[in-house]
C-alpha positions in Angstrom: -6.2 -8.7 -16.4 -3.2 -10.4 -17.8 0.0 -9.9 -15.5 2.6 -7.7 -17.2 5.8 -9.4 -19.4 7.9 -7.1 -17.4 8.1 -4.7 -14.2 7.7 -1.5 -15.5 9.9 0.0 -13.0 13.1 -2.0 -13.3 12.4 -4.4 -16.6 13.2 -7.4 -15.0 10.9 -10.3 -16.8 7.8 -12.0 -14.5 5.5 -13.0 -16.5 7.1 -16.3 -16.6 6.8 -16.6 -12.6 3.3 -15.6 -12.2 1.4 -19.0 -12.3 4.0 -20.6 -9.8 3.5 -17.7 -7.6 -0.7 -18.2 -7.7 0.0 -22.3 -6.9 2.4 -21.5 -3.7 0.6 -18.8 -2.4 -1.7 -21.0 -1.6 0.2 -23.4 0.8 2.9 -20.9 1.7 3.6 -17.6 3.3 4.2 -14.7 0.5 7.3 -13.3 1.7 8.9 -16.7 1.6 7.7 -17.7 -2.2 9.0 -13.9 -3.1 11.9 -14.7 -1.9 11.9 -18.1 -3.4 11.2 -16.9 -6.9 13.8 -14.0 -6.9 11.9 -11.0 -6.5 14.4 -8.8 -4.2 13.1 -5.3 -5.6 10.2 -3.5 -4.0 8.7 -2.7 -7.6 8.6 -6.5 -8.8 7.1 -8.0 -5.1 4.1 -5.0 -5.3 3.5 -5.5 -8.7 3.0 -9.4 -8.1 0.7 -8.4 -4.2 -1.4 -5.5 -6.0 -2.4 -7.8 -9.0 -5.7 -9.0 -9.4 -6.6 -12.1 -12.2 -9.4 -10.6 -13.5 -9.1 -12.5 -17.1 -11.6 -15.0 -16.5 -14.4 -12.0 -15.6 -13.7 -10.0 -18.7 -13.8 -13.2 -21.0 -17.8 -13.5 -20.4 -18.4 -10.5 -22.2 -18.3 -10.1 -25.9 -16.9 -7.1 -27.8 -19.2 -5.2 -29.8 
């Protein structure tokens, strides 16, 4: 769905970094554009490789 406003392991905020990191993944290797961005911790780099956009998918259905 929607990436989370913070890691729920540390708290650090990442929401903010999440479009930038979807752009540069793109042209660049991961590891560098982690690094790049300031994710050090283990929690905040797996919670940014393990999530998957799926807002777009949900959006096509309608609640009932």
């Amino acid at each position: 769905m929607i990436i989370m406003m913070r890691c729920p392991s540390c708290g650090k905020p990442v929401s903010h970094l999440w479009e930038e990191y979807k752009q540069r993944v793109e042209k660049e290797e991961v590891v560098k554009v982690l690094d790049s961005l300031g994710l050090k911790r283990y929690c905040c780099r797996a919670l940014f490789m393990g999530h998957v956009d799926l807002i777009d998918t949900v959006a096509k259905f309608k609640k009932t």
